[in-house]
C-alpha positions as a Markdown table, in Angstrom:
| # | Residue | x | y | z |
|---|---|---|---|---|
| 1 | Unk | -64.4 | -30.0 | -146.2 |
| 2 | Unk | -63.8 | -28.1 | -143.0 |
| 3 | Unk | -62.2 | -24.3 | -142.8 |
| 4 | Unk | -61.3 | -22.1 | -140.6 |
| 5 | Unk | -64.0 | -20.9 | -138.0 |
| 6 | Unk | -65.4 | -17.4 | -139.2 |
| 7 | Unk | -64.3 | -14.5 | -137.1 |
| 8 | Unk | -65.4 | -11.3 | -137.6 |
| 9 | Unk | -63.7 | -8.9 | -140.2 |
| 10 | Unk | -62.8 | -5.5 | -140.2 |
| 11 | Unk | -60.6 | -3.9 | -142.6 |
| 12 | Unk | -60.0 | -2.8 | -146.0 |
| 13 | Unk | -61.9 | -4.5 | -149.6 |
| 14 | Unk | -61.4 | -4.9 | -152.7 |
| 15 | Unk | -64.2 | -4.2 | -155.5 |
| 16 | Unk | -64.4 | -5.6 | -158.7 |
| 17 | Unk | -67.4 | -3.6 | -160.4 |
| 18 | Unk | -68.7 | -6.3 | -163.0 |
| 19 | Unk | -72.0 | -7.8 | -163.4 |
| 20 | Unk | -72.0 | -12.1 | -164.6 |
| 21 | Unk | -68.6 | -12.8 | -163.5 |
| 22 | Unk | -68.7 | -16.8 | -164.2 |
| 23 | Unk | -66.5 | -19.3 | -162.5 |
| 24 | Unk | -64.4 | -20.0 | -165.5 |
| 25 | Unk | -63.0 | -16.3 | -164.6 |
| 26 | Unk | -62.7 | -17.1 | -160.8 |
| 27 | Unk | -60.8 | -19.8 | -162.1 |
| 28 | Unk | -60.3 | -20.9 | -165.6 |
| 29 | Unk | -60.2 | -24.4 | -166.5 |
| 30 | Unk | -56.8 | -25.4 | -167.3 |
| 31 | Unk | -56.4 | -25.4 | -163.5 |
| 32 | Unk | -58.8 | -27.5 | -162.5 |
| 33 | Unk | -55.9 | -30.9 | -162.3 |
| 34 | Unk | -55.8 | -30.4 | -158.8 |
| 35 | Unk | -58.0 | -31.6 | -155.8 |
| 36 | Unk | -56.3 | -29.9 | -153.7 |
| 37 | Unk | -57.4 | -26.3 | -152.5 |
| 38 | Unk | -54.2 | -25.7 | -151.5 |
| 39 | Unk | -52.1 | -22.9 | -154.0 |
| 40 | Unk | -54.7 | -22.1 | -155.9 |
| 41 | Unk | -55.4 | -18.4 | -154.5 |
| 42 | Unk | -52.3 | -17.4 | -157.4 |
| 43 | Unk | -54.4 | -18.2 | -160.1 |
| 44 | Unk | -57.8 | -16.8 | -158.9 |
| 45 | Unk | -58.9 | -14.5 | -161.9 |
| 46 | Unk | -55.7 | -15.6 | -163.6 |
| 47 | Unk | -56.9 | -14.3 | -167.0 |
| 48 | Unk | -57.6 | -10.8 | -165.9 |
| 49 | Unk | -55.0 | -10.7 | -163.6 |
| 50 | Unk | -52.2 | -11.8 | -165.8 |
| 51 | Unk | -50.9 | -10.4 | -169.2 |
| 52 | Unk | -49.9 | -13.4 | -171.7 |
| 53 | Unk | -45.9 | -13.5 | -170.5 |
| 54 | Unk | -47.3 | -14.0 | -166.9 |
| 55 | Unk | -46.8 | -10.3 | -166.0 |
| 56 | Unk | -49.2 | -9.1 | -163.3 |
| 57 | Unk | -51.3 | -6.2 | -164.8 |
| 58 | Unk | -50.8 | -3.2 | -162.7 |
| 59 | Unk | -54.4 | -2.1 | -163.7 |
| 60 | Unk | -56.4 | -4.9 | -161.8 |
| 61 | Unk | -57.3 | -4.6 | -158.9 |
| 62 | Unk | -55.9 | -7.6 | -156.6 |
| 63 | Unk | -52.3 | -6.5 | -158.4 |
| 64 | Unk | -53.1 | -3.4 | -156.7 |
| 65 | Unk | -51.4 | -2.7 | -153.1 |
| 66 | Unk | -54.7 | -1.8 | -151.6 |
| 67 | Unk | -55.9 | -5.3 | -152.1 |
| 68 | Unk | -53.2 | -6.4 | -149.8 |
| 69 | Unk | -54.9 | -8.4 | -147.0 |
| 70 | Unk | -58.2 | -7.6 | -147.9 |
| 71 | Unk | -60.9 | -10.3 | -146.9 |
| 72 | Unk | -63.7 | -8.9 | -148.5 |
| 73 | Unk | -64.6 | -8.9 | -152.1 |
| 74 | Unk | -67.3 | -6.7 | -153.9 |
| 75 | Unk | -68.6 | -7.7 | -156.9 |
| 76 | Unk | -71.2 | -7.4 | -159.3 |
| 77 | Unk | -74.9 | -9.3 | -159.5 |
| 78 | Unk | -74.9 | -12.8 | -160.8 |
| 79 | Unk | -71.8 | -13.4 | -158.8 |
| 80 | Unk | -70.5 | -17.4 | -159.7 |
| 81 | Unk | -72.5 | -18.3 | -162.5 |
| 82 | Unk | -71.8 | -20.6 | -164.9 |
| 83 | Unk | -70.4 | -24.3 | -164.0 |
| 84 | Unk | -70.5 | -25.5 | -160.9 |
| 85 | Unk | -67.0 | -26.2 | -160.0 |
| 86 | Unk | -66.3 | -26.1 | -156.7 |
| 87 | Unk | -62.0 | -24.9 | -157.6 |
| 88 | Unk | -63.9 | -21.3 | -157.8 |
| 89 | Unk | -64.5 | -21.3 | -154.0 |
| 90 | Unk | -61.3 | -22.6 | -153.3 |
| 91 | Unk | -59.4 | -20.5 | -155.0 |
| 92 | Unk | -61.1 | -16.9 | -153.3 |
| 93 | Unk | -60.4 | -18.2 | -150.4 |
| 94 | Unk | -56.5 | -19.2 | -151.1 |
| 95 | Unk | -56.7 | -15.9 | -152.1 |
| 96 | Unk | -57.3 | -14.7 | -148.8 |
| 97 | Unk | -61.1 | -13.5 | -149.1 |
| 98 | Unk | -63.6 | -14.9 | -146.1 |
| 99 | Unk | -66.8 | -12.9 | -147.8 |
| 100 | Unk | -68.0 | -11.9 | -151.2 |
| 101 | Unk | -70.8 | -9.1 | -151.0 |
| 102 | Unk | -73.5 | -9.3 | -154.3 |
| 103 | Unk | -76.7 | -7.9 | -155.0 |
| 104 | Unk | -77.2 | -11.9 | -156.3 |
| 105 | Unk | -75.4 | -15.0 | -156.5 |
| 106 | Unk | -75.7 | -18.0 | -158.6 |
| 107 | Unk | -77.3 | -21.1 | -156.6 |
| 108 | Unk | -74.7 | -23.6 | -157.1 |
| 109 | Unk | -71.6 | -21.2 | -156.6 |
| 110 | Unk | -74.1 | -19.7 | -152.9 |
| 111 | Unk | -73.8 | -23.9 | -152.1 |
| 112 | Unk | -70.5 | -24.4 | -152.5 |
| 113 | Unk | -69.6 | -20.8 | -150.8 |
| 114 | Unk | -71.1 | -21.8 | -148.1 |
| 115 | Unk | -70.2 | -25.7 | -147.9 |
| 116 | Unk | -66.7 | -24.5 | -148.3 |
| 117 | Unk | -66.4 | -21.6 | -145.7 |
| 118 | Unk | -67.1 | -19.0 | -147.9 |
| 119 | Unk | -69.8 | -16.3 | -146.8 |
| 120 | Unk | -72.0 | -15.2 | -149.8 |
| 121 | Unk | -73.4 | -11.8 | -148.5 |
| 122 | Unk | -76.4 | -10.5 | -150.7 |
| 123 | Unk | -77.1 | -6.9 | -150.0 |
| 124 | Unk | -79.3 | -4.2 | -151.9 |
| 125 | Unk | -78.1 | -2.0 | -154.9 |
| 126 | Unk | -77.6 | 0.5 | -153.2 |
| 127 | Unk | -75.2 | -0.9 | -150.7 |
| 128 | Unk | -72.8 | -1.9 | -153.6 |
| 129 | Unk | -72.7 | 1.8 | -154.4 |
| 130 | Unk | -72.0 | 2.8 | -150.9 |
| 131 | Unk | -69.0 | 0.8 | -150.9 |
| 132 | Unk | -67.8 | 1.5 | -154.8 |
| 133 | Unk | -68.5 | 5.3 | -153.9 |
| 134 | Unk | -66.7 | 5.4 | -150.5 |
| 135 | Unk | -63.6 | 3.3 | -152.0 |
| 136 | Unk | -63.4 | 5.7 | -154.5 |
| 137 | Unk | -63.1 | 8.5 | -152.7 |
| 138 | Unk | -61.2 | 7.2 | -149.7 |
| 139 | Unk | -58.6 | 4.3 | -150.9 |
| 140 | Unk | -58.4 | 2.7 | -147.3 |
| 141 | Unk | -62.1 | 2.8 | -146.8 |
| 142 | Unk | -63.0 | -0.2 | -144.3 |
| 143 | Unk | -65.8 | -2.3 | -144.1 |
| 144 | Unk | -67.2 | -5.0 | -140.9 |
| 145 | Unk | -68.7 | -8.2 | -141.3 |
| 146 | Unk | -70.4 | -9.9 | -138.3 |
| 147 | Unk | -71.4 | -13.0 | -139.4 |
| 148 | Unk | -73.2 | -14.0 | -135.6 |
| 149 | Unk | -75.7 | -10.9 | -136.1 |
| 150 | Unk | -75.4 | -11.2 | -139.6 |
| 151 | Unk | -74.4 | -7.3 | -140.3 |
| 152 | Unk | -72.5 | -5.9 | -142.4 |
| 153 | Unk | -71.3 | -2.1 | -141.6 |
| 154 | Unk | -70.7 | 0.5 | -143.6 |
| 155 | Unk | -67.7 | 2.9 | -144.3 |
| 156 | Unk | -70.0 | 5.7 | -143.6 |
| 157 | Unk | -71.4 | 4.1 | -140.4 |
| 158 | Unk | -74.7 | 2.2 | -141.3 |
| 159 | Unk | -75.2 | -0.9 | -140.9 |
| 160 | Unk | -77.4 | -3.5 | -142.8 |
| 161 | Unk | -78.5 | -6.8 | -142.3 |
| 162 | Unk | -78.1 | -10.1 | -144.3 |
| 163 | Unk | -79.9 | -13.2 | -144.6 |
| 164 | Unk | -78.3 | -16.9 | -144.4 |
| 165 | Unk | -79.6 | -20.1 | -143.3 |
| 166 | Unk | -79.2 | -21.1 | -139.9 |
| 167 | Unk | -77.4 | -24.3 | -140.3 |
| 168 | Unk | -75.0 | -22.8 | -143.1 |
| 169 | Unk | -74.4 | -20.2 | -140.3 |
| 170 | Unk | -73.3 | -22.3 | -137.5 |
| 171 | Unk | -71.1 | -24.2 | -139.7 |
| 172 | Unk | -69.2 | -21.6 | -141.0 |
| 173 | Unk | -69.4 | -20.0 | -137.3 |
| 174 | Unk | -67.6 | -22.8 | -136.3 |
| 175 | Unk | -65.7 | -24.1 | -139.5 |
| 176 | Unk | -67.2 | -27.0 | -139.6 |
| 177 | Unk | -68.8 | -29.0 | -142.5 |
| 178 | Unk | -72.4 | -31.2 | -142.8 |
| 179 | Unk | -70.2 | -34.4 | -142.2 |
| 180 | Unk | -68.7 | -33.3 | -139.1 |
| 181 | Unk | -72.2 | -31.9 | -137.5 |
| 182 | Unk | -73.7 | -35.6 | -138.6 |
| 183 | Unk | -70.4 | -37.1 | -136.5 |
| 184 | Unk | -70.9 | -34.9 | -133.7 |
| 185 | Unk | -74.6 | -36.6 | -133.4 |
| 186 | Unk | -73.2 | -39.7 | -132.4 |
| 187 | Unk | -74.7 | -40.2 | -129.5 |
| 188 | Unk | -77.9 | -38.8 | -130.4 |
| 189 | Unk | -78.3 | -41.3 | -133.4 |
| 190 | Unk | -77.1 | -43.8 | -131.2 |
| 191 | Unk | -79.6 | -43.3 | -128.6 |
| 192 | Unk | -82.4 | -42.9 | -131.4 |
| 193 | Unk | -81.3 | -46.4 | -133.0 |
| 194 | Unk | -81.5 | -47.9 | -130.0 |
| 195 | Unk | -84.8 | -46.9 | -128.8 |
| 196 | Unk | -86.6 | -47.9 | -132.0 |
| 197 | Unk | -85.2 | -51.3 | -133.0 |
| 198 | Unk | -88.4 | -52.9 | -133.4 |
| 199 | Unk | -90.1 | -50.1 | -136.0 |
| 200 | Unk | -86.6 | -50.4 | -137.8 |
| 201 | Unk | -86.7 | -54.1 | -138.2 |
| 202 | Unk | -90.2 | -53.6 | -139.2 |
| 203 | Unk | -89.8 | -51.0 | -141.9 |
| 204 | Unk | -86.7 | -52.8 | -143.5 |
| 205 | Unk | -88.8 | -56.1 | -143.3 |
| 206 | Unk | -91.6 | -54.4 | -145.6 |
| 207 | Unk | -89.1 | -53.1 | -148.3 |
| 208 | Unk | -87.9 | -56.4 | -148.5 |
């Protein structure tokens, strides 16, 4: 499904400083009804984020008014793990967040990230603690993302690279999904099709 084209960020982020955070806490089950992306970003981390009455708990962090319009999300190693619902995906991004920065994701949560619009940013130890340390100590510490160089820069002025397949790249460069890249080929499958009739006669022939 296609999303909005990627622009580049600058501004404040929210961390959430646990390691194995699993999908079913992204988004637990029970709202998993819908195929629809659409409203889900109010139940992203509903368990944590909620008390039992539905009261927002002022101690978490996207309750918090510093999370307000935040894009960015730091998190833990072993970010997405567990099943492979794609609702998790939707429901950071309803959320408001274009980029989660890990020192590891899972593989079937990095897919759907990036299938979905999502940038996965995998970074070094030692970057996490830049960020925890300089949110700590400043409370509207900002971060960059710029996803066509692939860097991510710093509150205290580094930047670092990050790595991402060039395909994935240009479609979330461009918000654009596998389907619509194959539809913009039209003319180049075309083209192909029609300049190899014989060899594809020949080869469907033979599995015959």
């Amino acid at each position: 499904m296609p999303s909005t084209p990627f622009r580049n960020i600058d501004g404040r982020y929210v961390i959430l400083d646990k390691d194995d955070i699993d999908t079913d806490q992204i988004i637990p089950a029970r709202f998993l009804k819908t195929v629809d992306r659409d409203g889900l970003g109010v139940h992203a981390f509903h368990d944590w984020r909620y008390e039992a009455t539905g009261e927002p708990r002022r101690d978490f962090v996207l309750n918090q008014s510093g999370a307000s319009g935040a894009q960015v999300l730091v998190a833990g190693r072993n970010f997405g793990c567990g099943s492979s619902r794609e609702h998790a995906v939707w429901a950071l991004m309803a959320a408001g967040f274009r980029a989660v920065v890990s020192t590891a994701f899972a593989d079937i949560f990095r897919g759907n990230a990036l299938g979905n619009g999502l940038l996965p940013i995998q970074v070094d130890e030692s970057v996490i603690t830049i960020l925890i340390d300089a949110r700590t100590t400043n409370g509207d510490a900002r971060v960059q993302v710029d996803l066509a160089s692939q860097l991510v820069s710093l509150p205290d002025g580094r930047s670092v690279n990050f790595p991402i397949a060039a395909f994935a790249k240009r479609c979330i460069l461009e918000g654009v999904d596998e389907i619509d890249v194959l539809l913009g080929e039209g003319n180049q499958i075309d083209a192909f099709e029609a300049a190899h009739p014989a060899a594809i006669s020949t080869t469907a022939e033979a599995g015959r």
